[in-house]
Every structure is written in C-alpha cells, then in structure tokens.
C-alpha positions in Angstrom: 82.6 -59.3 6.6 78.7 -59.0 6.5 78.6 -58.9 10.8 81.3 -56.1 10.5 79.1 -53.8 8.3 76.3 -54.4 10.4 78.3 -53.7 13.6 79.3 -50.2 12.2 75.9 -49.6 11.0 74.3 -50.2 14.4 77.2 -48.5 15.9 76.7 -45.4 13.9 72.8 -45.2 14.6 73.1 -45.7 17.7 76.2 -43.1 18.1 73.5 -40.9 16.3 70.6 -41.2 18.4 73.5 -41.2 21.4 73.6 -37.1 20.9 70.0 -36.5 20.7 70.1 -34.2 24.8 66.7 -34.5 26.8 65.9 -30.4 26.6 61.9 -29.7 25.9 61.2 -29.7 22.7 60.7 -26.6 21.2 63.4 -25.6 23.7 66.0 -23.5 21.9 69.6 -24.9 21.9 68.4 -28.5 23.2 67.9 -31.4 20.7 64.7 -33.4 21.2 64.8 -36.8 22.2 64.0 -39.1 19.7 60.7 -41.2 20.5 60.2 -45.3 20.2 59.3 -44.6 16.8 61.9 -43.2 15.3 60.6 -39.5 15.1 61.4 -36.3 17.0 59.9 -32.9 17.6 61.5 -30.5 16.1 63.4 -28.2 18.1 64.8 -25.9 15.5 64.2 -23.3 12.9 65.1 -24.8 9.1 67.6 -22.1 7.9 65.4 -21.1 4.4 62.0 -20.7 4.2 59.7 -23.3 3.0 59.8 -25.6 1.1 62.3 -27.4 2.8 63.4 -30.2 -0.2 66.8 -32.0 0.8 68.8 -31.8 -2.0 71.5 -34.0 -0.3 71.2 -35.7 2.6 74.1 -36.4 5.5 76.6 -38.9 5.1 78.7 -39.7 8.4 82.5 -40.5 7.2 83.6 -43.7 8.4 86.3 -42.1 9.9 87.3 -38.0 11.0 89.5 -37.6 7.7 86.9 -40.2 5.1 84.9 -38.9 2.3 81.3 -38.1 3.6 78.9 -35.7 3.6 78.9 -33.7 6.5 75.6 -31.5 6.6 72.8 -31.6 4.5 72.2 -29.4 1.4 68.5 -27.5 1.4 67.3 -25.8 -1.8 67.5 -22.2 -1.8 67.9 -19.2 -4.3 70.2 -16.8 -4.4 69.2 -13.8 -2.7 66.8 -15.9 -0.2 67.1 -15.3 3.6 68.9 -17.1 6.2 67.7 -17.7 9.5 69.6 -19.2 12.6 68.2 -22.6 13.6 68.5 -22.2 17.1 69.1 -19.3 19.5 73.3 -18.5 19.9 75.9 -16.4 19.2 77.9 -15.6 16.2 81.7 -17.2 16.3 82.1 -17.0 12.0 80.7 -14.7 9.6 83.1 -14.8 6.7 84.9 -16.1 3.9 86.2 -19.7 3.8 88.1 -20.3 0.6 85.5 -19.2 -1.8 82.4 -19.6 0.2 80.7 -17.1 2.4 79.3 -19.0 5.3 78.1 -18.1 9.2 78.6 -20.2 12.3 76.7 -20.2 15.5 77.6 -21.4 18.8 74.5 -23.0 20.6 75.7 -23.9 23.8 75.5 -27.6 24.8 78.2 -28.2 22.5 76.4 -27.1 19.5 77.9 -25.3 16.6 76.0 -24.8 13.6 77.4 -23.6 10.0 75.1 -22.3 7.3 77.1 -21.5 3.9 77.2 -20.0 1.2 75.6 -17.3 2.8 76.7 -13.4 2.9 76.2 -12.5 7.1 74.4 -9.6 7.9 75.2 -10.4 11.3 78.7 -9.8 13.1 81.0 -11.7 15.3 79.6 -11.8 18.9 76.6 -11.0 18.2 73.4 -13.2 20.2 70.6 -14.3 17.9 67.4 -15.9 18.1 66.1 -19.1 16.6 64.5 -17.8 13.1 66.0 -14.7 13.3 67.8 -13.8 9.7 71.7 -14.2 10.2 72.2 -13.5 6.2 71.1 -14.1 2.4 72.0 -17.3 0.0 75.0 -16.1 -1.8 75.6 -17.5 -5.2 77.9 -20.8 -5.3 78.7 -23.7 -7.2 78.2 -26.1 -4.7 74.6 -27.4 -5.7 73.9 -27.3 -9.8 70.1 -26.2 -8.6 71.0 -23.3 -6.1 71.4 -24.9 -2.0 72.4 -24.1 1.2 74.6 -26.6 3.5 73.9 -26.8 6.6 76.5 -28.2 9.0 76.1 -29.3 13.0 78.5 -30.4 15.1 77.7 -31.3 18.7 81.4 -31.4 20.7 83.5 -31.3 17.5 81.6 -34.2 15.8 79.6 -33.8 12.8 76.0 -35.1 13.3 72.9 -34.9 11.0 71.2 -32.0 11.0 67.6 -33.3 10.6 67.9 -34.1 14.4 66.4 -30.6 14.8 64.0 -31.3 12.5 62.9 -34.2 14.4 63.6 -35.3 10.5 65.8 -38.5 11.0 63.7 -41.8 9.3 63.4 -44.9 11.7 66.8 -47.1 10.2 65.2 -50.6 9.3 67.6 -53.5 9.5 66.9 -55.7 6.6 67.7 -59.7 7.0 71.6 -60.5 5.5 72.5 -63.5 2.9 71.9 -66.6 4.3 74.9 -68.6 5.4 75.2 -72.5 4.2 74.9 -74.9 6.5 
C-alpha cells in the first residue's frame, strides 16, 4: 500500500514538472523550466499586488471528478486590482453561479481564471502581462478576503506557482521499515 502512495506521488511531481514548456523566462505565455534545484524564474505577473501570502495552496485531485483544490487562493481586499498574469486574450468575463470571475487564454495551451473578480475587460479583448483585467469583488470563498487563481495547461489543472517559479523542491522522506 506504502509503494502505491509513493508511485502516485512521484507520478504526480513528475506529471507536474512534465508541463513546465522551455520558453525564456520572463517570456510572456511560456512557463519557465524548472532548474536542478527545484526553483523556477518566474515568468508571470501575480494577479494582486504585493504581498503575495497564499492563503491556500493547490491540491491536485487524484482523479478529474476528486475533491481537490484546483488553484491557489492569494489574499486580497475587496476593491483591490486584478492584473492578467500573462499576456492573452479574454474568453470569460462574467458570472459563474455566484462568483464574478475572468478567464484568459495564453496560448500554449494555457487558460488562466482569476475569480471573484468584477472584469473591466470584455470578451476578445488582448491583454498584457500586469495589465488590470478587473477588481476583487466581494465573496465568501476566503473568511479573510482572497482571490483564486486557476491554470490549466490543455484542460488539466496545474499549480499556479509554476509562474511564480514558486513550486518548493518535493523531498521524499524514508517509509516504515519492513520486517525481515
């Protein structure tokens, strides 16, 4: 049972540093490759201004339709600018449900989704990295006041600290020792 938790583990990280491209850093709608340590340059924008404290970190589901946490949630006030964390093009600026939130398009199979947060962008429209795409609306998603920030890269949610070049080194610890 121990071996298959590992397996997944390792499968996960290395699924994870699997979708980190080879753009430039600094390049906008690449993500950086991530170095023999563990660390990345960043290669995006954070969507608030500083500081940038994760509230909630990602959680990959173990499989498409599992409990997880898919994005991470960044502290933010009400009122407080958005920016777009890499250059693209609107494809959401709306209403889900109850929650205000925009979605860009990055090319490379990117799609970034920033809620809640009241657009004051539209549909189609192209954007640069750090340009603001809207304000924190108010939600009751975070008990402190957040944003979630979503990326997918081809459909799959993936941590969004990988543009942050924000993704600590994992560090396999030894198992229980087996008799005999």
């Amino acid at each position: 049972m121990y071996e298959i938790r590992v397996g997944k583990a390792v499968a996960v990280c290395l699924i994870l540093l699997g979708v980190v491209g080879g753009g430039e850093p600094g390049s906008a709608g690449s993500v950086g490759s991530v170095g023999a340590a563990g660390s990345a340059g960043a290669v995006g924008s954070w969507p608030t201004d500083a500081p940038h404290i994760v509230l909630r970190p990602f959680a990959a589901p173990a499989t498409r339709y599992s409990a997880g946490h898919r994005g991470i949630d960044i502290s933010a006030s009400p009122g407080q600018p958005v920016y777009a964390v890499l250059a693209g093009t609107v494809s959401f600026a709306g209403v889900v449900v109850d929650r205000p939130l925009v979605s860009l398009t990055h090319g490379d199979g990117l799609l970034s989704s920033v809620e809640p947060v009241t657009p004051t962008v539209a549909l189609g429209e192209t954007v640069a990295v750090g340009q603001q795409i809207g304000v924190v609306a108010t939600s009751s998603h975070c008990e402190l006041g957040c944003v979630h920030l979503g990326l997918r890269r081809n459909g799959e949610y993936v941590s969004p600290l990988l543009l942050f070049g924000g993704i600590p080194r994992a560090v396999l610890l030894p198992g229980p020792t087996r008799p005999g």
